[in-house]
C-alpha positions as a Markdown table, in Angstrom:
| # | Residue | x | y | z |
|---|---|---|---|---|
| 1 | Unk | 19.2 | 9.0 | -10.7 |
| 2 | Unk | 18.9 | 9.5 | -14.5 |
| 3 | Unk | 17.8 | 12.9 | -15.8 |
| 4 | Unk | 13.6 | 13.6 | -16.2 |
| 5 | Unk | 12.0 | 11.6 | -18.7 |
| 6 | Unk | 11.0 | 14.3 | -21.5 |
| 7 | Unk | 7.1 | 14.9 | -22.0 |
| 8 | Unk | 7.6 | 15.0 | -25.5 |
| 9 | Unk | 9.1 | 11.4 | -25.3 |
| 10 | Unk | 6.0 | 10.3 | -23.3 |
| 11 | Unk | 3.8 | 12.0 | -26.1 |
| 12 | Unk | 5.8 | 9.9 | -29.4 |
| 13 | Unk | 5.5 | 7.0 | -27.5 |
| 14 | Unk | 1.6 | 7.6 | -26.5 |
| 15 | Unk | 1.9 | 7.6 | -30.8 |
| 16 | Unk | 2.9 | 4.1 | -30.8 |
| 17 | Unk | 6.5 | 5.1 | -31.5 |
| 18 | Unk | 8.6 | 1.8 | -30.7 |
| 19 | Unk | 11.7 | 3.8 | -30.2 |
| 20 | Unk | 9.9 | 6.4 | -27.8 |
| 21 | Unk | 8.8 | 3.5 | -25.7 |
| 22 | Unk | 12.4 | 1.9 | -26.2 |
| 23 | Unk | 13.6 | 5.4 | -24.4 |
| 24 | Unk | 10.8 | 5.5 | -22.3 |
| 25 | Unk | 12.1 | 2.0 | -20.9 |
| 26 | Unk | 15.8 | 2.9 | -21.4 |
| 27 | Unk | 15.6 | 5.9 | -19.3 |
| 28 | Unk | 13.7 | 4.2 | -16.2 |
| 29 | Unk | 14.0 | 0.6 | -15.9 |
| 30 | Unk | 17.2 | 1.2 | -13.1 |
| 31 | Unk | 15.2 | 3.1 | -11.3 |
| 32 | Unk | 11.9 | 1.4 | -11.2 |
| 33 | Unk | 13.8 | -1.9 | -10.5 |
| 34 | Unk | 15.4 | -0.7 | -7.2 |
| 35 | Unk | 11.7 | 0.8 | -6.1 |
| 36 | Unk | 10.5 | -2.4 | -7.1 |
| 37 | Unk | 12.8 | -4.3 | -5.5 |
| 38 | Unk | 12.6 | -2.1 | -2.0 |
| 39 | Unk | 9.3 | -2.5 | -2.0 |
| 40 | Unk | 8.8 | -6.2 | -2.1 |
| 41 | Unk | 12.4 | -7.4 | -1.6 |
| 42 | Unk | 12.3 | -10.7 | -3.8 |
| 43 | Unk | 14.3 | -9.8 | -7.3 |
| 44 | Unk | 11.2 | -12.1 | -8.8 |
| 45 | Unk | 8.6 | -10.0 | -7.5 |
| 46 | Unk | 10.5 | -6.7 | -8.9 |
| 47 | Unk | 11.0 | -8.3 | -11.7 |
| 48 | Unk | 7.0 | -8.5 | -12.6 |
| 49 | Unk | 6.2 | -5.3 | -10.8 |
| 50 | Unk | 8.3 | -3.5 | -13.4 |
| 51 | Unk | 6.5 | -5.5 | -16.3 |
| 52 | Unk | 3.1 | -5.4 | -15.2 |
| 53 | Unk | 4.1 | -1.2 | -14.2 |
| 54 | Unk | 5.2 | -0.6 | -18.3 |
| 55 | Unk | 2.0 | -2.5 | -18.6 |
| 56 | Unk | -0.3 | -0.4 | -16.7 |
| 57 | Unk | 1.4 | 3.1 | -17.8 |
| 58 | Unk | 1.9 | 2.0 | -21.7 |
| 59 | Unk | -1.7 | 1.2 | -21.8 |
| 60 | Unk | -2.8 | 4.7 | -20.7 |
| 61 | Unk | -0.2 | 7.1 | -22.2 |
| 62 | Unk | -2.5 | 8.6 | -24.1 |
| 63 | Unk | -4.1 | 10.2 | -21.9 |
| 64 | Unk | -1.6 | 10.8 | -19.3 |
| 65 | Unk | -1.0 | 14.8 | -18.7 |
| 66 | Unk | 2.1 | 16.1 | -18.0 |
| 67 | Unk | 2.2 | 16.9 | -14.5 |
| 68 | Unk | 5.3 | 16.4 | -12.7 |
| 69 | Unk | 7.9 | 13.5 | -13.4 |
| 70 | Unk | 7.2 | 10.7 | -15.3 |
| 71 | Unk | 8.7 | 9.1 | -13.4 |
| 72 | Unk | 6.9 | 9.4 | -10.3 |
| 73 | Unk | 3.9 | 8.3 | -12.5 |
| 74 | Unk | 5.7 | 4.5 | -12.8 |
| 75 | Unk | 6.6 | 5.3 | -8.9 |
| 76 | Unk | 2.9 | 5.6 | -8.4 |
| 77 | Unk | 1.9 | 2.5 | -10.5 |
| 78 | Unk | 4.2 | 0.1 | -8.9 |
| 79 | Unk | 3.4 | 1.4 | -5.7 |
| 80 | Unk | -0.1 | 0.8 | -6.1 |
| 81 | Unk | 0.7 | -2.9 | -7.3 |
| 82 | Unk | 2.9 | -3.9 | -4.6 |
| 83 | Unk | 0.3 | -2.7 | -2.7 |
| 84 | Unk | -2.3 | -4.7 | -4.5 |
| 85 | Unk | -0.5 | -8.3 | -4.2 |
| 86 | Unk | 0.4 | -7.1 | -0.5 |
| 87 | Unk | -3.6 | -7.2 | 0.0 |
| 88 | Unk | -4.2 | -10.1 | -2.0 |
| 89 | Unk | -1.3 | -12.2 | 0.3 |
| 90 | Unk | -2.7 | -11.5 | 3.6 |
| 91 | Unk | -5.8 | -13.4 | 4.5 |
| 92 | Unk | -8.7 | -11.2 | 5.7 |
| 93 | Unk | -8.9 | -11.6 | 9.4 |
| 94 | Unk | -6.0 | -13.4 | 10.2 |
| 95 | Unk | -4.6 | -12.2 | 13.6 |
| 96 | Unk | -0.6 | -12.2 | 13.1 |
| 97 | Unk | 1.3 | -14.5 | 15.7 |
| 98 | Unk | 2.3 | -12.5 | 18.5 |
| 99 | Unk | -0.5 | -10.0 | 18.0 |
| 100 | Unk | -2.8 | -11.5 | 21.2 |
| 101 | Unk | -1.6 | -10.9 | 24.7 |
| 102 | Unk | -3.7 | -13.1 | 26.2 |
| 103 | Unk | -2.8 | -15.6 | 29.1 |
| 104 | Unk | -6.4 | -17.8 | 28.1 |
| 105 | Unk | -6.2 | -21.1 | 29.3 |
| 106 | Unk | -9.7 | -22.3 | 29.1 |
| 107 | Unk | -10.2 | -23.8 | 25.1 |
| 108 | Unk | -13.7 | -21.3 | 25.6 |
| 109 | Unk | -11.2 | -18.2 | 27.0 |
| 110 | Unk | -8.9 | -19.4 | 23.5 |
| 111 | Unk | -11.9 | -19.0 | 21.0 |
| 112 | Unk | -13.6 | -16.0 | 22.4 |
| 113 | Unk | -9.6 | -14.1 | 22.7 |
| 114 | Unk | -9.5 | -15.3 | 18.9 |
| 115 | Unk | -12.6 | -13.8 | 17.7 |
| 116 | Unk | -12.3 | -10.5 | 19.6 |
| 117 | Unk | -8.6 | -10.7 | 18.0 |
| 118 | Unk | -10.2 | -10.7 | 14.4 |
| 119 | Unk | -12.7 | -8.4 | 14.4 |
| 120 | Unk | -10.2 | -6.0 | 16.2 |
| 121 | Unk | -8.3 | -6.5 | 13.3 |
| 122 | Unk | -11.0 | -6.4 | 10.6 |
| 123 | Unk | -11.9 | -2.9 | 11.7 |
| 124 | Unk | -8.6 | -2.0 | 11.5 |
| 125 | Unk | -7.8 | -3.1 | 8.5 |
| 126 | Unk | -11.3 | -1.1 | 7.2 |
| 127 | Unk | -10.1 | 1.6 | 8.8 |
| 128 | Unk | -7.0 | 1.6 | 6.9 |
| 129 | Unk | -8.7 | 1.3 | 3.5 |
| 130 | Unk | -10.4 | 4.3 | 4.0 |
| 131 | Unk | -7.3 | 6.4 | 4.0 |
| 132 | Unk | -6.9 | 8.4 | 0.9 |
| 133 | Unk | -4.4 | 6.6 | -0.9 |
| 134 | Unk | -1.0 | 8.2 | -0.7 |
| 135 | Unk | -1.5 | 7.9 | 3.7 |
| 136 | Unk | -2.8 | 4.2 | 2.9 |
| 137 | Unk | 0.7 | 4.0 | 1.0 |
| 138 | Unk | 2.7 | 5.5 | 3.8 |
| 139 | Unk | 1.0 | 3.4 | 6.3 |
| 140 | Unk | 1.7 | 0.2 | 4.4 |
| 141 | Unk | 4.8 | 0.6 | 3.6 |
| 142 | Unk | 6.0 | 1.9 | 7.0 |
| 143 | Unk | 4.2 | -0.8 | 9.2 |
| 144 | Unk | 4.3 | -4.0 | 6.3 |
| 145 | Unk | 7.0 | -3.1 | 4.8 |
| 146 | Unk | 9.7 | -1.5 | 7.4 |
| 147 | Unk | 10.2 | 1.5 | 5.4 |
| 148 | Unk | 12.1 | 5.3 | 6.2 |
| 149 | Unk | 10.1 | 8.2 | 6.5 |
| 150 | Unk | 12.4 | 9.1 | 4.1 |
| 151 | Unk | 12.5 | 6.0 | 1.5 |
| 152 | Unk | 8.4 | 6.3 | 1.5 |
| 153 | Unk | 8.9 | 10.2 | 0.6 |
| 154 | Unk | 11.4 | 9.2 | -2.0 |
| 155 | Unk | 9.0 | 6.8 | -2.9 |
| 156 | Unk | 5.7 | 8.9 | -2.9 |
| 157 | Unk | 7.4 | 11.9 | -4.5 |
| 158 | Unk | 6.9 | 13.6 | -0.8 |
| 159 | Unk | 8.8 | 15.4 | 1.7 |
| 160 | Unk | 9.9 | 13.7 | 4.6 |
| 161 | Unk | 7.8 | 16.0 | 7.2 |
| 162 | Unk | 4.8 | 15.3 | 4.8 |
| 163 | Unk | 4.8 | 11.5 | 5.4 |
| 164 | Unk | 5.2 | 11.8 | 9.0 |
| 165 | Unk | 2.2 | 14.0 | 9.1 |
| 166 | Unk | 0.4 | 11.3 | 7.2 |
| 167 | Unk | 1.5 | 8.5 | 9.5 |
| 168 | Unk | 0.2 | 10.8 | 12.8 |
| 169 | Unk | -2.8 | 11.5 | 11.3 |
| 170 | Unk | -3.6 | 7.9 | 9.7 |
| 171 | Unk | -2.9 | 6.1 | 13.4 |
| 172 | Unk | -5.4 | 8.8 | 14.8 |
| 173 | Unk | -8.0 | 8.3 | 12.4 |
| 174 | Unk | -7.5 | 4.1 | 12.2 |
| 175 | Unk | -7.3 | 4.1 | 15.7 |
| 176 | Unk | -10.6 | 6.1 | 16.0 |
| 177 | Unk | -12.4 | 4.2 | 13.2 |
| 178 | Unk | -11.5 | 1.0 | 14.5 |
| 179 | Unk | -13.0 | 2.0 | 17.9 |
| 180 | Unk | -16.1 | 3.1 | 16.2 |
| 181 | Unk | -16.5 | 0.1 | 14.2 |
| 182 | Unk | -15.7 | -2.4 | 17.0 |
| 183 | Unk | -18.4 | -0.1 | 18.8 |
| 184 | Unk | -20.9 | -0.7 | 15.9 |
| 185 | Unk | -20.4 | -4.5 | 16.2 |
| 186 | Unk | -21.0 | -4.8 | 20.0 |
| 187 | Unk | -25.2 | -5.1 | 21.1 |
| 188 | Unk | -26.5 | -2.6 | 23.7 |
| 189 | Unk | -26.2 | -5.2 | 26.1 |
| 190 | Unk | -22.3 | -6.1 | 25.6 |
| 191 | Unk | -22.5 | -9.4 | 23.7 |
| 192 | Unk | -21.3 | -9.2 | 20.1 |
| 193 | Unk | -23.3 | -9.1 | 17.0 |
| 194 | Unk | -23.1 | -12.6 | 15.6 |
| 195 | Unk | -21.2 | -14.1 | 18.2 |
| 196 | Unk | -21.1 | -16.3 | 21.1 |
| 197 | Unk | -24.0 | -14.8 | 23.5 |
């Protein structure tokens, strides 16, 4: 790893400076790539996560303060977009293959397995969103992506033990949330809100 990005290189190039920017760039692109490409694992997909992450992080410079690395700033930003697209790829309610146990041979057994499937995941995936964003990260990455404890520290500029935490806790509250929400959906008398009676 390169050394620290400067602040006062951040500051000429929150000036417009061309060569501060150039630096800026110089000093991080390695980096940034191999997060990018760890992250979604297509060198295409790196490619415009690092562009759209200079982007996002050139656009708001200015007001930037300097807290910590620069670099886990871009860290941050490309997280956050991988994690966009991520969300943006998987259709809302979709039930993974695999993800249903059942043994339903009846085409009525089929359906009602299907839609019990999709709202189970719906409230999960509510549940997740709720998360404060660096456990929604850690969750993500872990579970979609395939990621260390340790990678998603080096990642979210976080100690190991912290992530782990953050994964205990998150499966706790999305497994609890989930319940609730599923609960929410189902009519005193069993049969579920806006479905089959």
């Amino acid at each position: 790893m390169a050394d620290a990005v400067a602040w006062d290189t951040v500051r000429q190039a929150a000036r417009g400076d061309p060569d501060a920017r150039h630096s800026l760039v110089g000093q991080t692109v390695d980096d940034l790539w191999r997060l990018a490409m760890r992250l979604t694992r297509r060198s295409n997909d790196a490619d415009d996560i690092v562009q759209e992450t200079y982007a996002r992080a050139f656009a708001t410079l200015d007001g930037l303060e300097p807290i910590g690395r620069f670099e886990g700033y871009l860290a941050r930003i490309a997280t956050n977009l991988v994690l966009e697209r991520w969300r943006k790829r998987r259709p809302a309610g979709t039930v993974p293959p695999g993800l249903s146990d059942h043994a339903a041979t009846e085409p009525w057994q089929q359906v009602a397995n299907a839609e019990d499937d999709q709202r189970r995941l719906a409230a999960v995936w509510q549940a997740v969103g709720e998360l404060d964003p660096k456990p929604r990260a850690a969750v993500l990455l872990f579970y979609a992506q395939g990621e260390s404890c340790e990678a998603i520290g080096h990642i979210l500029d976080a100690p190991a033990g912290t992530v782990k935490t953050w994964l205990h806790r998150s499966r706790n509250h999305i497994r609890q949330r989930a319940d609730t929400l599923l609960a929410e959906q189902t009519a005193p008398g069993g049969a579920p809100l806006g479905g089959l009676a």
